[in-house]
C-alpha positions as CSV (number, residue, x, y, z in Angstrom):
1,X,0.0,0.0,0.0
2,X,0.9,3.5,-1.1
3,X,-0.1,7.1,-0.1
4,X,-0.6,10.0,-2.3
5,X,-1.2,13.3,-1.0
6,X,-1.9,16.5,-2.6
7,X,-2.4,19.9,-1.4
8,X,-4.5,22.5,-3.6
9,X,-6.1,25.5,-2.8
10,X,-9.2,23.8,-5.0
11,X,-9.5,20.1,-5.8
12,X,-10.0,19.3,-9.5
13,X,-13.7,19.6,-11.2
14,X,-13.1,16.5,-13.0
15,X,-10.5,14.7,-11.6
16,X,-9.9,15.9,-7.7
17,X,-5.8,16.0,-8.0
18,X,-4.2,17.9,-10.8
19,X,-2.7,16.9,-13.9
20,X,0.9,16.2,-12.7
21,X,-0.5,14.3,-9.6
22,X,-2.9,12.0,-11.9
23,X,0.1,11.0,-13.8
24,X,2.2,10.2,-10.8
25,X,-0.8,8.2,-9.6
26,X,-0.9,6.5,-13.3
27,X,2.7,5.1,-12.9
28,X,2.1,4.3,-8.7
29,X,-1.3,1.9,-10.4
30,X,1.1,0.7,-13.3
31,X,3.3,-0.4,-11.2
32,X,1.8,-2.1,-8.1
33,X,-1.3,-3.3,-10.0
34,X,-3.6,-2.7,-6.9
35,X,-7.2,-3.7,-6.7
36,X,-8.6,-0.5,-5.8
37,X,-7.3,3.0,-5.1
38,X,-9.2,4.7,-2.2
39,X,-9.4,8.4,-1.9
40,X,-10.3,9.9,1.6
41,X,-12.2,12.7,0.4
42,X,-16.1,12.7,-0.8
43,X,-16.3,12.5,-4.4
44,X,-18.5,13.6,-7.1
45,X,-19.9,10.6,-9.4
46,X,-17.9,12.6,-12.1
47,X,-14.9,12.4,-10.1
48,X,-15.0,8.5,-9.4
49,X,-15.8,8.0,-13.1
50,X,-13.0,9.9,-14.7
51,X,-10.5,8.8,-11.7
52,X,-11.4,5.0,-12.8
53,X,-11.4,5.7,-16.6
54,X,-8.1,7.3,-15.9
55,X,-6.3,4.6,-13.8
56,X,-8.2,1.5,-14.7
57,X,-9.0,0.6,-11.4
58,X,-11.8,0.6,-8.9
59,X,-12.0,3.8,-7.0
60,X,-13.9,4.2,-3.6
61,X,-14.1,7.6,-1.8
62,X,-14.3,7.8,1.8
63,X,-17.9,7.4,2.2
64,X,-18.0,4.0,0.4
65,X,-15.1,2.9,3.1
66,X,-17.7,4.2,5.7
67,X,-20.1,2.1,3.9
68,X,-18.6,-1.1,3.8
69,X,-16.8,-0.9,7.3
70,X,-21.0,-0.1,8.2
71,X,-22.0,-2.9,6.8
72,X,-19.5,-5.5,8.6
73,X,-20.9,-4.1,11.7
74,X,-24.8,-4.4,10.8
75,X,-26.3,-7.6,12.9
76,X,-30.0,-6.3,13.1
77,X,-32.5,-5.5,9.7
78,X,-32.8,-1.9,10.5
79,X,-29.3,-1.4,10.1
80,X,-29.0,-3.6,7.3
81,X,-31.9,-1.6,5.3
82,X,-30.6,1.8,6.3
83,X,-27.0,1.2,4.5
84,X,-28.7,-0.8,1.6
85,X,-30.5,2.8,1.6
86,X,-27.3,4.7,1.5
87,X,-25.3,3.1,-0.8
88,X,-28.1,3.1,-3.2
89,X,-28.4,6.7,-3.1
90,X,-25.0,7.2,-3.0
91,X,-24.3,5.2,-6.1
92,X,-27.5,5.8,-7.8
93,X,-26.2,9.2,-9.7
94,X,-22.6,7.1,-10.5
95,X,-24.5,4.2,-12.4
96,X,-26.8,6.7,-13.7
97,X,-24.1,8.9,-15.3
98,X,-22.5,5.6,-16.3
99,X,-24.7,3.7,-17.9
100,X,-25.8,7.2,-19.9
101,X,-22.3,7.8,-21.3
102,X,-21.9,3.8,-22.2
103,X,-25.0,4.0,-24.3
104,X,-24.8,7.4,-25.8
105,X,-21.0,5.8,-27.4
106,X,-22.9,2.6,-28.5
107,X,-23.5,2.3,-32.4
108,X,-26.9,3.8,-33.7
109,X,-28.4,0.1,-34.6
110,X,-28.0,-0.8,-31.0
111,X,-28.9,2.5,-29.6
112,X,-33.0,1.7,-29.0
113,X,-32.1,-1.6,-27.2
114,X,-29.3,0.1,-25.1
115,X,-31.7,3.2,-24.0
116,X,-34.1,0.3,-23.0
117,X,-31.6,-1.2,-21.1
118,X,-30.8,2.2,-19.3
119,X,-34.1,3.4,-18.4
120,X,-35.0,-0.1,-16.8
121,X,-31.6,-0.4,-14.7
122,X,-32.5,2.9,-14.0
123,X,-36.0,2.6,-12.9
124,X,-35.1,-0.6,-10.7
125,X,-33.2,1.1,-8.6
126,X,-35.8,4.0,-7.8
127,X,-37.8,1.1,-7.5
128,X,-35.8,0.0,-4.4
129,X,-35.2,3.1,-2.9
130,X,-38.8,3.9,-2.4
131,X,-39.2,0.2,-1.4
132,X,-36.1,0.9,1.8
133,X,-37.9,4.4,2.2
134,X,-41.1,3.3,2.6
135,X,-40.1,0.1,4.9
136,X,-37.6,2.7,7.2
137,X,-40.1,5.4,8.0
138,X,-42.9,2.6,9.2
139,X,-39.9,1.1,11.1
140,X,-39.0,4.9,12.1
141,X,-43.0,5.9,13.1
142,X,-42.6,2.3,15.1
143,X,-39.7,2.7,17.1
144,X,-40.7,6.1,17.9
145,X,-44.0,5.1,19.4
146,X,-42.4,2.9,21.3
147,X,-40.1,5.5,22.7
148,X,-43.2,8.0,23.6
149,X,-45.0,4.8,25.2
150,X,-41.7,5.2,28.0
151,X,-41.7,8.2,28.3
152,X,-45.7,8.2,29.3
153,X,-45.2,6.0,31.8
154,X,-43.0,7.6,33.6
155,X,-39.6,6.7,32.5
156,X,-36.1,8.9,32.2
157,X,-33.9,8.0,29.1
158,X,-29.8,8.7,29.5
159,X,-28.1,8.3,26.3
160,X,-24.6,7.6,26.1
161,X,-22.9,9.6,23.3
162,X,-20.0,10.6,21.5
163,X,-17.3,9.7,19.5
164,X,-16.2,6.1,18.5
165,X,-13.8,4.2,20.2
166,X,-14.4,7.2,23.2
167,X,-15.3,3.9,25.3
168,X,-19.1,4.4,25.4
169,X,-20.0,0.1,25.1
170,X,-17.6,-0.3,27.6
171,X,-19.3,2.3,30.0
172,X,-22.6,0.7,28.7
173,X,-22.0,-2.5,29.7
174,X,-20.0,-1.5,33.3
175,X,-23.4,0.4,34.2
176,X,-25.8,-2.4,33.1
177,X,-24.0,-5.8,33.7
178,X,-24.2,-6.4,29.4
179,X,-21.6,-7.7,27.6
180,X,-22.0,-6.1,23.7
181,X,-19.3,-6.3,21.6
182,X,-16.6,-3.7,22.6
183,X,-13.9,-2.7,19.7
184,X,-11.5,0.3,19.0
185,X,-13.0,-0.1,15.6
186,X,-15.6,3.0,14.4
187,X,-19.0,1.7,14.3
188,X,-19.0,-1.2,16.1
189,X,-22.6,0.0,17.5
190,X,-25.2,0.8,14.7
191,X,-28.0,0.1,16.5
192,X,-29.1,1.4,19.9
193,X,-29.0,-0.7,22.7
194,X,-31.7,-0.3,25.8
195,X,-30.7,-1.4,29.5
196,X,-32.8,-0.6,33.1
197,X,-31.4,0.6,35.8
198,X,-32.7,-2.2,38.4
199,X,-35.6,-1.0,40.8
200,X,-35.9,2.6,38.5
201,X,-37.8,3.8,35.9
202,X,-34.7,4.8,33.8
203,X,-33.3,3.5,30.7
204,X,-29.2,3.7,29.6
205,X,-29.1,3.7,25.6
206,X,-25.8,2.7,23.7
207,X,-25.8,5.1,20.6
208,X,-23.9,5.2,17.2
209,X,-20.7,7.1,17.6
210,X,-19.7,9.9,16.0
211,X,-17.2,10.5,14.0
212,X,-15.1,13.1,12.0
213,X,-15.7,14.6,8.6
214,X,-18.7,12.2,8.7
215,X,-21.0,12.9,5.7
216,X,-24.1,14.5,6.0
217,X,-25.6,12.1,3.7
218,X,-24.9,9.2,5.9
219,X,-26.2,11.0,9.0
220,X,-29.6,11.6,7.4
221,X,-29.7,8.1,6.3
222,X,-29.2,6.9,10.3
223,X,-31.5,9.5,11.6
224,X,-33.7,6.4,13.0
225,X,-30.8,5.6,15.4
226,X,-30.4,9.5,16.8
227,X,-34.5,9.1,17.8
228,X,-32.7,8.1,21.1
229,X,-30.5,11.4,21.0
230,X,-33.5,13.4,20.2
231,X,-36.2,12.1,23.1
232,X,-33.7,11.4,25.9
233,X,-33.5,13.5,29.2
234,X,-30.1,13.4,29.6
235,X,-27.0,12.9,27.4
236,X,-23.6,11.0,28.9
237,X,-20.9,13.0,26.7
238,X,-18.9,10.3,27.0
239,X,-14.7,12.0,26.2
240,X,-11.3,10.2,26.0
241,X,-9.9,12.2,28.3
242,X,-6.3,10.2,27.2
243,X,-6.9,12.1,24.1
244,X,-4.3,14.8,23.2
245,X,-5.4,18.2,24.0
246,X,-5.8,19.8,20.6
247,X,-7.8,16.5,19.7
248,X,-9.6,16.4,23.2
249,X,-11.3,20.0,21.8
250,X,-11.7,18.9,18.2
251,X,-13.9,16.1,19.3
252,X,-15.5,18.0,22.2
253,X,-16.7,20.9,19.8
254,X,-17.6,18.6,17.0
255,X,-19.8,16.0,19.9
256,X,-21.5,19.9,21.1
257,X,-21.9,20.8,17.2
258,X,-24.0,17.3,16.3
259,X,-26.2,17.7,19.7
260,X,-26.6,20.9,19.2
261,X,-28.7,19.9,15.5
262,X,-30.3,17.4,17.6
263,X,-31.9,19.7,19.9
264,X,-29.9,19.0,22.6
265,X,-27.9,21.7,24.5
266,X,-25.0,21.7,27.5
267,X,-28.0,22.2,30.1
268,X,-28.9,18.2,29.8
269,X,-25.5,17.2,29.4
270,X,-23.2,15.0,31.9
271,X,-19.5,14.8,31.0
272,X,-17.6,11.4,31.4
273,X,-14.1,11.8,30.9
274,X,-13.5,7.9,30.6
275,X,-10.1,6.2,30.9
276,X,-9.3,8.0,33.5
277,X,-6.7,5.2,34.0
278,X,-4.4,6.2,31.7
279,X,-3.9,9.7,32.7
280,X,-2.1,11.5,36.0
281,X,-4.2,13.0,38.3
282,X,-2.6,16.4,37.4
283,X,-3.0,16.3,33.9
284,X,-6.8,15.2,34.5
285,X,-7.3,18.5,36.3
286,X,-5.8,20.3,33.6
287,X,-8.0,18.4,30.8
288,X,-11.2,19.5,33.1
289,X,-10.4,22.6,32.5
290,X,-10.0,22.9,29.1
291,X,-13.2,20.6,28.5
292,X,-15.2,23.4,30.9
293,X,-13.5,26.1,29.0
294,X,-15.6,24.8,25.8
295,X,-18.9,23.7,28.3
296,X,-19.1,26.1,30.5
297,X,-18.7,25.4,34.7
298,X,-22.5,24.3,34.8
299,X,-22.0,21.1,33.1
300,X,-21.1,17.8,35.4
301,X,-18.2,16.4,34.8
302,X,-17.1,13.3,36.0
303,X,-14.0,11.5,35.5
304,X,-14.2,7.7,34.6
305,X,-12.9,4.5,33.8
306,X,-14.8,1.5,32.6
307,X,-11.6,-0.4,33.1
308,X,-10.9,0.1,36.8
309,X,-14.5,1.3,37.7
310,X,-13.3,4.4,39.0
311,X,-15.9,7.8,39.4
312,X,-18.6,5.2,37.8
313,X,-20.8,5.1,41.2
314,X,-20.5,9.0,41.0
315,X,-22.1,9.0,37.5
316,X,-25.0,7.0,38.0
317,X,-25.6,9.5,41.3
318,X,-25.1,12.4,39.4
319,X,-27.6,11.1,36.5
320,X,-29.9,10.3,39.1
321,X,-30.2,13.6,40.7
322,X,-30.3,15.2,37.3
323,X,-33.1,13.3,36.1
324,X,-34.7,14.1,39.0
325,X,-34.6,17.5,37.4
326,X,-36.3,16.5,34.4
327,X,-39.8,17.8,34.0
């Protein structure tokens, strides 16, 4: 494996990298014969069509990587559907520019049979995206009545949220006794996971983490699995407070940013700083700070570690007391 990079104050209409760069690329393809070439920004399906013209081989932008690493995580339908969804949209305006410049070059004695052929590939796919539409917004009307039938009888909702690999499963399961999957990989959670607290009317959801440079696109297409976000009472911000500081903030203001379009603001916010473990207590004073130099003072922040089980009795007293808040 080899890496390109390319700085320009505009990426390329056509092809992304400039002229020079595409011919550099040319010889890297030539010569190493690799099965695909992956670009880690979000192309256009003009882009990924002249790129693979160009360099005879497949080309996947960051969004299908997203896609695929999605779909080794999906176990349950929903998920399943929602990235059938996604790809399908995301790769409807590729095949249709494709297919229209393949049959537009074909001879004029084949041209009726090839339009035919385009229009029907063409209407098969709208086909199935009105199919997953249509299937995802009864699922999304059912899960959220089942979310409002909680909440009128009485119960509190705490979401854990954040950024992958933040440690949010692992505080998840140390607060409920589960045992889901925990991995350093993105994604490993697509879809929510429920737990009651014993003897209280209070549920602990697992959500999909968040990650950066995430397209929009794929956001709206999981907006069943941020339902959670949107009703809960109180949101576990859960940070890796190991994180370096410049990082630490990135993540912070991008988690506040993505709540913030959820409805949700800093007043029904709990900080957990998790792995606690692996930093000194002086430098886990200094990281509060900076963290409540983004949050404000008002916002509870405790610091944790799923590992060691340290501060995690003080967070389900402090998310106690704040639902007790809630009206």
């Amino acid at each position: 494996m080899e890496r390109v990079i390319q700085v320009r104050e505009k990426e390329s209409v056509d092809f992304v990298f400039g002229k020079g760069k595409i011919d550099e690329i040319k010889d890297k393809v030539k010569r190493l014969d690799p099965d695909v070439f992956v670009i880690y920004n979000n192309i256009t399906s003009k882009q990924k069509w002249n790129l693979e013209r160009a360099l005879g081989v497949e080309v996947l932008d960051r969004y299908d990587v997203t896609l695929m690493i999605f779909r080794e995580a999906a176990s349950d339908i929903l998920s399943k559907l929602q990235i059938e969804l996604a790809s399908l949209e995301k790769h409807f305006p590729y095949v249709k520019l494709s297919a229209s410049i393949k049959y537009k070059r074909m001879k004029a004695g084949f041209k009726g049979g090839g339009e035919y052929a385009y229009h029907k590939q063409i209407r098969a796919m709208q086909k199935r995206i009105k199919i997953l539409n249509d299937k995802i917004e009864r699922l999304s009307r059912q899960k959220e009545l089942e979310i409002l039938k909680r909440i009128d009888d009485g119960a509190k909702i705490a979401v854990l949220t954040g950024y992958y690999n933040a440690g949010k499963t692992s505080i998840f399961n140390a607060l409920t006794g589960f045992n889901k999957p925990v991995s350093d990989r993105p994604f490993t959670t697509l879809s929510s996971k429920y737990a009651g607290i014993k003897g209280e009317k209070i549920y602990i959801v697992d959500t999909i983490g968040f990650v950066i440079d995430l397209d929009p696109r794929l956001i709206t297409s999981f907006r069943l699995n941020l339902l959670d976000i949107k009703y809960s009472n109180k949101q576990i911000l859960v940070l890796d407070i190991s994180d370096r500081d410049e990082l630490l903030k990135i993540k912070l203001k991008e988690d506040l940013r993505i709540l913030r379009e959820l409805g949700k603001g800093e007043e029904s916010m709990i900080i957990a700083a998790n792995k606690a473990d692996l930093v000194g207590d002086s430098d886990i004073k200094r990281k509060e700070e900076l963290v409540m130099d983004i949050t404000g003072k008002d916002v509870p922040l405790i610091p944790v570690s799923a590992v060691d089980g340290r501060g995690l009795r003080e967070l389900v007293r402090t998310m106690m007391e704040e639902l007790e808040l809630v009206r």
